[in-house]
mmCIF file of the C-alpha atoms, coordinates in Angstrom:
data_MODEL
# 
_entry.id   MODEL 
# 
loop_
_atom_site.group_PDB 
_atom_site.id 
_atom_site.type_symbol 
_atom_site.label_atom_id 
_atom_site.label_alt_id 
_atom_site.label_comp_id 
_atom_site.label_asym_id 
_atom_site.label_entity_id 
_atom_site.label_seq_id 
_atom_site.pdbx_PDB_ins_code 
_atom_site.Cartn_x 
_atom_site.Cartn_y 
_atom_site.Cartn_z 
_atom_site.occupancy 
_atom_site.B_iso_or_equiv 
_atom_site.pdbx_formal_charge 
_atom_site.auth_seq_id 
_atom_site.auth_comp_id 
_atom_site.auth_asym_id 
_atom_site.auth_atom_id 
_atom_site.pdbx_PDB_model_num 
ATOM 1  C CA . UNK A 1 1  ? 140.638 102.584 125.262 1.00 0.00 ? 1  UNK A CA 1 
ATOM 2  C CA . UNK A 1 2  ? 141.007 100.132 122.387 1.00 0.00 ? 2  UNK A CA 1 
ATOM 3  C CA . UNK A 1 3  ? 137.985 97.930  121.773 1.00 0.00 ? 3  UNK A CA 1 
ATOM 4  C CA . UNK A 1 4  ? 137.901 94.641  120.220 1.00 0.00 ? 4  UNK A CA 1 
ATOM 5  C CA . UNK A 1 5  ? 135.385 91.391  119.232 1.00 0.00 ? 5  UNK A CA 1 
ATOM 6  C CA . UNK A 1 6  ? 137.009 87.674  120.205 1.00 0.00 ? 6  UNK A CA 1 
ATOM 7  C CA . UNK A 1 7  ? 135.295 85.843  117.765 1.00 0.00 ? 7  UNK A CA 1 
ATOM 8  C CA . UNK A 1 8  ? 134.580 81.858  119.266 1.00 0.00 ? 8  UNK A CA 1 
ATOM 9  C CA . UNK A 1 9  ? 134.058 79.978  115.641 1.00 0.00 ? 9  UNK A CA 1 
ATOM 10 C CA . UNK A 1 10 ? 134.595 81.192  112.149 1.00 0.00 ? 10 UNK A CA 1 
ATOM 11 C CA . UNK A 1 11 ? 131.052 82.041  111.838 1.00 0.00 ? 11 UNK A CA 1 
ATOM 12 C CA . UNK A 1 12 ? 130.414 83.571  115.427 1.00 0.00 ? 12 UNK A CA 1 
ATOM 13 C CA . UNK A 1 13 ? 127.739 81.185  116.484 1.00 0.00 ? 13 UNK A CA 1 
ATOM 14 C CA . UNK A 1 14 ? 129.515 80.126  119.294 1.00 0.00 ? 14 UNK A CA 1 
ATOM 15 C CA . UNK A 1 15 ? 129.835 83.019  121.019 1.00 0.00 ? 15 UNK A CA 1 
ATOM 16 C CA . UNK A 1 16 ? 131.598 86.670  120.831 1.00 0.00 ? 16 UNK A CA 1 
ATOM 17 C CA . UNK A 1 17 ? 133.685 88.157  123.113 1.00 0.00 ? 17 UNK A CA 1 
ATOM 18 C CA . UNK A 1 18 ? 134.118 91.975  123.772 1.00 0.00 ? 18 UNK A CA 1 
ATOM 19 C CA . UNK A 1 19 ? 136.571 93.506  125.539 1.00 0.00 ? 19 UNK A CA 1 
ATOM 20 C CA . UNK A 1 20 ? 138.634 96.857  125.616 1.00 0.00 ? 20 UNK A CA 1 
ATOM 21 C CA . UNK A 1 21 ? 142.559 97.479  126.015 1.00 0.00 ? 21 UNK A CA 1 
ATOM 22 C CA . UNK A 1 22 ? 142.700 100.250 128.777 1.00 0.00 ? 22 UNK A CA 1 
ATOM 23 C CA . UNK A 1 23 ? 146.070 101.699 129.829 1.00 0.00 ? 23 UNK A CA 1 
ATOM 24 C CA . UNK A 1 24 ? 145.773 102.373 133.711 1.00 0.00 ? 24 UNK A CA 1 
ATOM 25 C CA . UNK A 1 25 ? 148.363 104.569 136.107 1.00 0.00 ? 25 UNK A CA 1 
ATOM 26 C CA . UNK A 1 26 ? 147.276 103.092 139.429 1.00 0.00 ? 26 UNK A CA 1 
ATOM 27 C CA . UNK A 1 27 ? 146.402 99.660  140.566 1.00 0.00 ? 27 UNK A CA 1 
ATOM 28 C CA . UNK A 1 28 ? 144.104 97.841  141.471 1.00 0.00 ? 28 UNK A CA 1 
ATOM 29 C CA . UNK A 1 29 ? 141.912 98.153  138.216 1.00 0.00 ? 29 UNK A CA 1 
ATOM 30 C CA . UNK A 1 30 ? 138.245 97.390  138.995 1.00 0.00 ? 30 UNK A CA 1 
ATOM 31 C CA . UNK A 1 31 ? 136.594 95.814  135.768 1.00 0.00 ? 31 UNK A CA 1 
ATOM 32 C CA . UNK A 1 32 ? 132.746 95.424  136.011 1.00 0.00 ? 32 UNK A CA 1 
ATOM 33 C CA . UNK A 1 33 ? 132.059 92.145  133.782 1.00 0.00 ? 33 UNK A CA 1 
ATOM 34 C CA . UNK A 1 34 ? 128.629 90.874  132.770 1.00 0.00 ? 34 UNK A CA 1 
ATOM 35 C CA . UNK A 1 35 ? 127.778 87.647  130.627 1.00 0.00 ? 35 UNK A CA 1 
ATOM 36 C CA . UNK A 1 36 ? 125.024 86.870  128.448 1.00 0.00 ? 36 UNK A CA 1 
ATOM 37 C CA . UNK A 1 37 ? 123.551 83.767  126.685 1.00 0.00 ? 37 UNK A CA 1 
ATOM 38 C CA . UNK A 1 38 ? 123.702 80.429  127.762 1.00 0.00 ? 38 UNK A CA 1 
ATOM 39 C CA . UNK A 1 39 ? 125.406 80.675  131.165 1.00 0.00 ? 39 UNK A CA 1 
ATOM 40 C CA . UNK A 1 40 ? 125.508 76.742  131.882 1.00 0.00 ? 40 UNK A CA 1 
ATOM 41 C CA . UNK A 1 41 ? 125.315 77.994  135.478 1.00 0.00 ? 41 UNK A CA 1 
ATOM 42 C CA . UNK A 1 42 ? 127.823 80.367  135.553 1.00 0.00 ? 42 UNK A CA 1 
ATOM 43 C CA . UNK A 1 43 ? 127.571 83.872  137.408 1.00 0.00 ? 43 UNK A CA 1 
ATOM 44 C CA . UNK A 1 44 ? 126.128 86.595  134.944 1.00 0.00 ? 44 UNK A CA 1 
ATOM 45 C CA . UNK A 1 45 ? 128.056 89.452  136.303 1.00 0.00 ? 45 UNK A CA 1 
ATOM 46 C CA . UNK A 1 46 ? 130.336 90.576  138.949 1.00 0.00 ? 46 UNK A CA 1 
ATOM 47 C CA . UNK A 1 47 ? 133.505 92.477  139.337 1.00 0.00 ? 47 UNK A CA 1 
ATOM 48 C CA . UNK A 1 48 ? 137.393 91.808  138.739 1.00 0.00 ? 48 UNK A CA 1 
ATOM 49 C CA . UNK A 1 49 ? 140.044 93.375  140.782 1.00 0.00 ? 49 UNK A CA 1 
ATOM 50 C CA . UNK A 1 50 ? 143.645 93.346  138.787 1.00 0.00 ? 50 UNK A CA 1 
ATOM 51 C CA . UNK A 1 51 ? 146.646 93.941  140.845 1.00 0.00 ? 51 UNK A CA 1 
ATOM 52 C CA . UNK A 1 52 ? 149.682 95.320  139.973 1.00 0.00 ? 52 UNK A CA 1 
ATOM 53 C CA . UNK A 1 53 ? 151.154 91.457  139.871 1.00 0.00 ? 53 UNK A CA 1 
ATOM 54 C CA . UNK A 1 54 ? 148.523 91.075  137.428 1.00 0.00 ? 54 UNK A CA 1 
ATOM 55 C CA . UNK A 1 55 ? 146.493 89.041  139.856 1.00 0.00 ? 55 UNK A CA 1 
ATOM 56 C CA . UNK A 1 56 ? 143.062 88.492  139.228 1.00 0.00 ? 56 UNK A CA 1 
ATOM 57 C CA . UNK A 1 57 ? 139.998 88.264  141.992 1.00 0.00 ? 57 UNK A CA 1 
ATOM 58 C CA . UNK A 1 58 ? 137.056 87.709  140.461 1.00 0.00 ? 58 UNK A CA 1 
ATOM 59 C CA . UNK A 1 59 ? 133.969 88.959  142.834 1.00 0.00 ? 59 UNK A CA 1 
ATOM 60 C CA . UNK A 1 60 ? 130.959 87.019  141.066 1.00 0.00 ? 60 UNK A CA 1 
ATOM 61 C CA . UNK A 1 61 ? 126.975 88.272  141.350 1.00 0.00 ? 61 UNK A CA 1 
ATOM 62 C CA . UNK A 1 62 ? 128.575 91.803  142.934 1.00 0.00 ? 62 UNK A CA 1 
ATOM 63 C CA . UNK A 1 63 ? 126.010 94.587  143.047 1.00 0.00 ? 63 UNK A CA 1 
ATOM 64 C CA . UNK A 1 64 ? 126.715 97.607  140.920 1.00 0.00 ? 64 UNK A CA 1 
ATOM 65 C CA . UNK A 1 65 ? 126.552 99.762  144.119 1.00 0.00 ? 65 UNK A CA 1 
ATOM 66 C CA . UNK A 1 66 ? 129.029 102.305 144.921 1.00 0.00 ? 66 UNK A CA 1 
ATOM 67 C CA . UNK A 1 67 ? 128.272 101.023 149.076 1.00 0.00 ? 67 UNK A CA 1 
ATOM 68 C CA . UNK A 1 68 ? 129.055 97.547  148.049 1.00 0.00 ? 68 UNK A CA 1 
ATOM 69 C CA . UNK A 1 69 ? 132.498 98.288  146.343 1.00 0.00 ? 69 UNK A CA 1 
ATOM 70 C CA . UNK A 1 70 ? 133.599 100.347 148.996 1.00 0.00 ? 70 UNK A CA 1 
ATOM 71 C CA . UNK A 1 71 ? 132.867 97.584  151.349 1.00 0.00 ? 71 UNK A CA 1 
ATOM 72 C CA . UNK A 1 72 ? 134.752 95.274  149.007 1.00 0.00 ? 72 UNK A CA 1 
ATOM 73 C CA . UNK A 1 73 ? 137.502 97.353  148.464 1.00 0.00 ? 73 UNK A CA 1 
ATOM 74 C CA . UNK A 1 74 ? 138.210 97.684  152.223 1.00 0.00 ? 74 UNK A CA 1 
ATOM 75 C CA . UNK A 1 75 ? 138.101 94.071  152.528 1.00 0.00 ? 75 UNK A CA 1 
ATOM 76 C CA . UNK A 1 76 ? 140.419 92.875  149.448 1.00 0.00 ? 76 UNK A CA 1 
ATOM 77 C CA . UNK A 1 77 ? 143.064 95.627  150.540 1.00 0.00 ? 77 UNK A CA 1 
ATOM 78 C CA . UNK A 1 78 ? 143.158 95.129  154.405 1.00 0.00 ? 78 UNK A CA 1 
# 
């Protein structure tokens, strides 16, 4: 895992994003997101399921519940 900082302005006052480089040998990845700050009504956290197309689902205000993934997991792949 390689992490990194997405700076937004010169300064950073508009916002930084983090992220990590991850090299995976199965799809689907499941990426657990979360948001923080001004959110302008946008979902603070939720899940991302990356397919091997490189398709991305985003599942938005998910509970971090191994039940509920399960359940979603069942449901994205049938």
């Amino acid at each position: 895992m390689i992490p990194y900082a997405e700076y937004e302005s010169p300064r950073g006052s508009l916002g930084i994003t983090s992220g990590a480089v991850v090299e995976v040998p199965t799809f689907p990845v499941w990426i657990r997101w979360e948001r923080t700050g001004r959110l302008y009504g946008n979902p603070g956290e939720g899940i991302a399921v990356v397919t091997e197309n490189l398709e991305v689902t985003d599942l938005e205000m998910v509970p971090d519940e191994l039940s509920e993934i399960a359940e979603l997991r069942e449901l994205i792949e049938s």
